[in-house]
Structures are given as structure tokens and as C-alpha cells.
C-alpha positions as CSV (number, residue, x, y, z in Angstrom):
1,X,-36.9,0.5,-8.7
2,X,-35.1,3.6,-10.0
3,X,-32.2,4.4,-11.5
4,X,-29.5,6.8,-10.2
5,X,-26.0,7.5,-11.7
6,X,-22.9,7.8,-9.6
7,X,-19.5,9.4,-10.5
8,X,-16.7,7.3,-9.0
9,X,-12.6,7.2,-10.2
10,X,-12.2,4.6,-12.1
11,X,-9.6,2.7,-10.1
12,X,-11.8,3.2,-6.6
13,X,-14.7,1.4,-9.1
14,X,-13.0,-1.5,-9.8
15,X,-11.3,-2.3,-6.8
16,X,-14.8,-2.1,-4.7
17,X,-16.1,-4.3,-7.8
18,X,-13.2,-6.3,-6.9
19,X,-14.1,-6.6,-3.1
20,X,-17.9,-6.6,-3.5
21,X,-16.9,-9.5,-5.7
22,X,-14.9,-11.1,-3.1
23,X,-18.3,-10.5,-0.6
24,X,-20.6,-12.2,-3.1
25,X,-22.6,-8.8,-4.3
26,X,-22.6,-6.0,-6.5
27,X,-21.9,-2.6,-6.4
28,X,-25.2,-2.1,-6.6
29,X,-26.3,-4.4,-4.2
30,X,-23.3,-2.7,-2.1
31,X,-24.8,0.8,-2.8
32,X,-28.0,-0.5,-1.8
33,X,-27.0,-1.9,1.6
34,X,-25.5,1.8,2.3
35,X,-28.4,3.5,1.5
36,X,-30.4,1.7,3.9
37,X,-28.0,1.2,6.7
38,X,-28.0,5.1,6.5
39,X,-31.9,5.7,6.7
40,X,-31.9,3.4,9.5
41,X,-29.4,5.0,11.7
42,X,-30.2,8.5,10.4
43,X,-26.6,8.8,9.8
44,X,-23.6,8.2,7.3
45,X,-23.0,4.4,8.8
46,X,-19.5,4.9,9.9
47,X,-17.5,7.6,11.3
48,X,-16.3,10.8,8.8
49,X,-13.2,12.2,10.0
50,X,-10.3,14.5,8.6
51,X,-6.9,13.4,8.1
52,X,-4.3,13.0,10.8
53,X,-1.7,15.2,10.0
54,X,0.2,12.3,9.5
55,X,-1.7,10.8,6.7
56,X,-2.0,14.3,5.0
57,X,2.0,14.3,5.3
58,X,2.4,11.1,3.3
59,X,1.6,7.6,3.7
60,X,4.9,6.1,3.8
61,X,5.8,7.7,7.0
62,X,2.6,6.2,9.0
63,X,3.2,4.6,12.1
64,X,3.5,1.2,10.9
65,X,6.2,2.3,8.4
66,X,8.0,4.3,11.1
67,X,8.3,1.0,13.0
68,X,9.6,-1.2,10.6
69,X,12.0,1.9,9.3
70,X,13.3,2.3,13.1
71,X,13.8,-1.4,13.3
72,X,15.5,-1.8,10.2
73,X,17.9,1.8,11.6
74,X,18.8,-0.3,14.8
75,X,19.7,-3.5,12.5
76,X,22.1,-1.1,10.3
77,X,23.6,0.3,13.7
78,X,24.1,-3.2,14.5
79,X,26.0,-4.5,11.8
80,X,23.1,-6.0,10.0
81,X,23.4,-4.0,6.5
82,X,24.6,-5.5,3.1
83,X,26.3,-3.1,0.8
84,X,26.4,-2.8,-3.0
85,X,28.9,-0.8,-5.4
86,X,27.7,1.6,-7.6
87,X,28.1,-1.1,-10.4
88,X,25.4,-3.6,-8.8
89,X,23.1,-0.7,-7.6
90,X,23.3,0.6,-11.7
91,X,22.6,-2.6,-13.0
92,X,19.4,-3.0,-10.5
93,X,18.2,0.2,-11.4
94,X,17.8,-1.0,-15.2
95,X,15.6,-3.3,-14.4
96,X,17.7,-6.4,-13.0
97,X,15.5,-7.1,-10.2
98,X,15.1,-11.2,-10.8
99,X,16.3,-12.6,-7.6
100,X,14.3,-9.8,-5.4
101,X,11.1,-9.7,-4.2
102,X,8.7,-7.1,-3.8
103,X,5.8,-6.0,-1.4
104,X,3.3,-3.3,-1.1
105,X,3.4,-1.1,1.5
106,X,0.2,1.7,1.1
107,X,-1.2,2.2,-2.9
108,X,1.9,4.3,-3.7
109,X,5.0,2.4,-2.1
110,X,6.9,-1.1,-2.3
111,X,9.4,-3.0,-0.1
112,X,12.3,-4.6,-2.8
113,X,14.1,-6.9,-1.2
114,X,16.6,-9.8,-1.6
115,X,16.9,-12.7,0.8
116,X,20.6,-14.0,1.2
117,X,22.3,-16.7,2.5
118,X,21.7,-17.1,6.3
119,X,18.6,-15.5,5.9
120,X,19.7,-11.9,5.6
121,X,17.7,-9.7,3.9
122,X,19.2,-7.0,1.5
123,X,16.7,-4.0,0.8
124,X,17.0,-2.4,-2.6
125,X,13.9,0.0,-2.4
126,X,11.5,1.0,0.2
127,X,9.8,3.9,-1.5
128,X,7.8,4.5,-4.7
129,X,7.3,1.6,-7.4
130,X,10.7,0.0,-9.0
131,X,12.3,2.6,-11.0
132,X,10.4,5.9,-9.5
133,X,12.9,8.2,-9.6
């Protein structure tokens, strides 16, 4: 066995820890595997491609954003919105978020969201994290 040393950002390290974990090996193990897989094929062991111009553009606007953003347009057009005064939407922004809920939508964005009565959803935030300005 040899040693070899590896540069890698520190949050890509330890969410691959996190997943290798999650597989039942190491990332050494993991780098292992790789190195293998690619002397046997005689290749990098998956396909290397650029970015779509959409992904370079920004993540939030992918395809499966677009789609929930156009759906959530034709609900607005159809009546389906709630409204808040400049008052509530103040007091939100200070950190008042204890009745919403939050998703992640990509590494860099989050879906804030209240459910209402009947089962309507109010959306507070749909882009960046909380108070990103």
C-alpha cells in the first residue's frame, strides 16, 4: 500500500464522508473503487461533460424549478395567492419564521412556506437562504 494525498473543499469532503458513510465505506475505500473502475474501463467511469448553459446561468432557474415556478404563476392567475402587508412581510423578515416551513431546492436556495387553513400554501421565500438579501 501507498499513500497519496488529495486536495478536496472542505464541504465536498465531508458530504462524500457523509454519503460513503451512508454506503458502508470510506473515502478511501471510495477512492479506491474509482481508481480501479477506471483502469478497468480505461476511462474516467462516468461521463465528463460541460455545463448546460442553463446550469452555468444559475441553478434556481433549472427545469425542475421552472416547472414548479410556472405552476405556482398559473395558481396566482387563478386566484390562488395569499397576500401580506408590508407590516407582516417586516416582521418575517426579522426572523419570525415559526409557523413556516422550509425546503431545499439546489445547495444555494430554499422554498419558505406556510400551510393555511384549507390547505393553502402561502410562499414567503423561494430564493437564497432566509434573510439573503
Amino acid at each position: 500500500m501507498t499513500n497519496v494525498t488529495v486536495k478536496i473543499d472542505e464541504t465536498v469532503k465531508k458530504e462524500a464522508e457523509t454519503l460513503f458513510d451512508k454506503l458502508g465505506m470510506s473515502m478511501s475505500g471510495a477512492i479506491n473503487i474509482f481508481v480501479r473502475q477506471a483502469i478497468r474501463e480505461q476511462a474516467i467511469p462516468f461521463p465528463i461533460r460541460a455545463a448546460t448553459a442553463e446550469e452555468k446561468y444559475d441553478e434556481y432557474f433549472n427545469s425542475h424549478n421552472m416547472k414548479i415556478l410556472t405552476e405556482s404563476i398559473e395558481q396566482a392567475k387563478n386566484g390562488q395567492v395569499i397576500t401580506k402587508s408590508l407590516a407582516e412581510s417586516e416582521a418575517m423578515e426579522k426572523g419570525n419564521l415559526a409557523n413556516y416551513w422550509s425546503r431545499e431546492i439546489g445547495e444555494k436556495n430554499r422554498l419558505v412556506y406556510q400551510i393555511l387553513d384549507g390547505g393553502r400554501v402561502e410562499i414567503y421565500q423561494c430564493k437564497g437562504h432566509y434573510s439573503d438579501k
